[in-house]
FIBA-830997 format. One line per 2 residues: their letters; for each residue x, y, z of C-alpha. Coordinates in pm, 1 decimal, always signed. Layout:
<rs>
A = X:Y:Z | ...
</rs>
This chain:
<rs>
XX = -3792.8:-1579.8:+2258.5 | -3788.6:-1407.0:+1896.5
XX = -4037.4:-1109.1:+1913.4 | -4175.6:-1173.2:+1614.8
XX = -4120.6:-1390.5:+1277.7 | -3799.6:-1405.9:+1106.4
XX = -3908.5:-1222.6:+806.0 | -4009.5:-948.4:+1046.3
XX = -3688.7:-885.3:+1250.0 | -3486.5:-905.3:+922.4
XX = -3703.5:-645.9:+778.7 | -3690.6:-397.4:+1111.6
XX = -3290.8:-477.9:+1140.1 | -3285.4:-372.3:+725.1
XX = -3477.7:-90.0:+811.4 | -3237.4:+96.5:+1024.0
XX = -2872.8:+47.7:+843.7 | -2693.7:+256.3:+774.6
XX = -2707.3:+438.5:+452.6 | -2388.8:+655.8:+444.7
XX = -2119.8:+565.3:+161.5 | -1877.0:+334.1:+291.6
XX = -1543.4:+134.7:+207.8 | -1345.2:-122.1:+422.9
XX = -1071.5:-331.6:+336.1 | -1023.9:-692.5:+564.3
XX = -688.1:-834.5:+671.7 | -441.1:-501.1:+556.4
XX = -94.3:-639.5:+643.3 | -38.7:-297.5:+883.2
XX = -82.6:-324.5:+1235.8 | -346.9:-135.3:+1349.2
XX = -140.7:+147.3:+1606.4 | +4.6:+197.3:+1281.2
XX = -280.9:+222.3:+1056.6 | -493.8:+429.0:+1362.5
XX = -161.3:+778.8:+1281.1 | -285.1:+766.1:+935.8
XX = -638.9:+743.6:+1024.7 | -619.1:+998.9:+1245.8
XX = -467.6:+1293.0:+1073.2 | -764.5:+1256.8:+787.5
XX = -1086.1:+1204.0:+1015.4 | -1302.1:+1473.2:+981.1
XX = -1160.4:+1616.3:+695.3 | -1335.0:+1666.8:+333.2
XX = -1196.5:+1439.9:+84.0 | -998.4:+1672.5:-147.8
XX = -781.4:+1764.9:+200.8 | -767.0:+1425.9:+308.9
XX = -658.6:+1276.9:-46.7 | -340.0:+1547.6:-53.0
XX = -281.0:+1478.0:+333.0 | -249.5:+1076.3:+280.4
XX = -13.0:+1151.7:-102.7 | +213.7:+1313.4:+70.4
XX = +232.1:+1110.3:+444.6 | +509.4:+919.1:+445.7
XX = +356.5:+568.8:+591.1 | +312.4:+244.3:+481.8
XX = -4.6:+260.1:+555.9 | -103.4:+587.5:+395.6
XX = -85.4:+394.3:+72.9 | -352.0:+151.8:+153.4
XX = -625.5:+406.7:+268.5 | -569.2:+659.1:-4.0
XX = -661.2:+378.7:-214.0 | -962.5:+236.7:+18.0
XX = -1057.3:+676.0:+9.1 | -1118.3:+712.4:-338.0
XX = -1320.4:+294.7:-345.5 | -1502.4:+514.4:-99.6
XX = -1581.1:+826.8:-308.9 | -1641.2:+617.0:-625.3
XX = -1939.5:+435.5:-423.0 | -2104.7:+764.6:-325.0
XX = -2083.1:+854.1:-604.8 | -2216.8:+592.7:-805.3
XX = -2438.6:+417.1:-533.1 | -2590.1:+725.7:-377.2
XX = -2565.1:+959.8:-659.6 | -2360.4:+1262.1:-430.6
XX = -2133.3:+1508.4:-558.4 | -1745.3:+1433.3:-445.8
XX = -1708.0:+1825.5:-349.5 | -1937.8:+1788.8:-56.6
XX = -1816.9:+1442.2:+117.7 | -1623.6:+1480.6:+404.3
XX = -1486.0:+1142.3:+670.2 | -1726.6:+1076.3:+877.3
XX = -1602.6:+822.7:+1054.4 | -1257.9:+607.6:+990.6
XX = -1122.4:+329.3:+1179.4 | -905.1:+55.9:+1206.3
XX = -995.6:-285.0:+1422.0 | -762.9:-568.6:+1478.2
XX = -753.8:-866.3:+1256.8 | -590.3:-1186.4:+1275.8
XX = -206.0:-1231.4:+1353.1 | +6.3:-1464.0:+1170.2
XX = +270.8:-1626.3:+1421.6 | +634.9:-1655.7:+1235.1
XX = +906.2:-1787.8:+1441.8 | +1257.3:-1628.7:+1450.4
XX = +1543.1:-1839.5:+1524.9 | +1787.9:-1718.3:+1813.1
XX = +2136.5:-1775.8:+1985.8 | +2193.4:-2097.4:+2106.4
XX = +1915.9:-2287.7:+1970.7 | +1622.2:-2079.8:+2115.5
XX = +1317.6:-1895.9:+1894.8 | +1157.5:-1582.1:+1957.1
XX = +820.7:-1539.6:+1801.9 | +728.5:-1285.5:+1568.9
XX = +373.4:-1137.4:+1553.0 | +247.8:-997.4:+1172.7
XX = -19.4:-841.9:+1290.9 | -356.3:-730.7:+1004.2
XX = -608.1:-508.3:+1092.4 | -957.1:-404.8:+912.0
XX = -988.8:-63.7:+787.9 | -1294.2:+106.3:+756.1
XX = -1412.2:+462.3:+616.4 | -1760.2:+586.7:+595.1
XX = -1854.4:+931.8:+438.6 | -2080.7:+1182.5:+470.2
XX = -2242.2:+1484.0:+271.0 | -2189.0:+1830.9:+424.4
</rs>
């Protein structure tokens, strides 16, 4: 059983969320093992850093979270009123999405399947 009225639990659940700037982008066409090198090299890094690490990376996928970066910055800063020379990544990660199945035709009338595999990207800021 509930512990208390609906009202009630949606007001406790409310009351504890999270309030650190955030961005995430659903169903990115890059898998995420290849999304996760990207992420990785910028975590914990202040913004101005991370923004000249991801122009300059080579990936695909560098592309995609400079761009979902600066949505990021551009809500702190508007949203929560901070100042883009203090934010540094917090947290960043990638989790899997949904896989489109594509079907590759083979020698002697057999298919292999292929696997396009999406992932959701998320970045959350903080002030230092």
């Amino acid at each position: 059983m509930a512990k208390g009225h609906r009202s009630q639990i949606k007001r406790e659940r409310n009351a504890n969320k999270d309030t650190r700037p955030s961005a995430k982008l659903s169903y990115a066409r890059v898998s995420v093992q290849k999304a996760c090198f990207v992420l990785d090299a910028i975590r914990g890094k202040n913004v101005e850093e991370a923004l000249a690490i991801l122009e300059y990376n080579p990936r695909y996928a560098s592309s995609i979270i400079k761009k979902l970066l600066e949505s990021a910055i551009a809500n702190a800063e508007n949203n929560n009123g901070m100042n883009a020379e203090n934010l540094y990544i917090a947290e960043c990660y990638a989790n899997k999405g949904p896989t489109m199945k594509r079907v590759r035709p083979r020698a002697q009338g057999r298919a292999y399947r292929i696997e396009k595999r999406m992932s959701h990207i998320t970045i959350v800021l903080d002030e230092r």
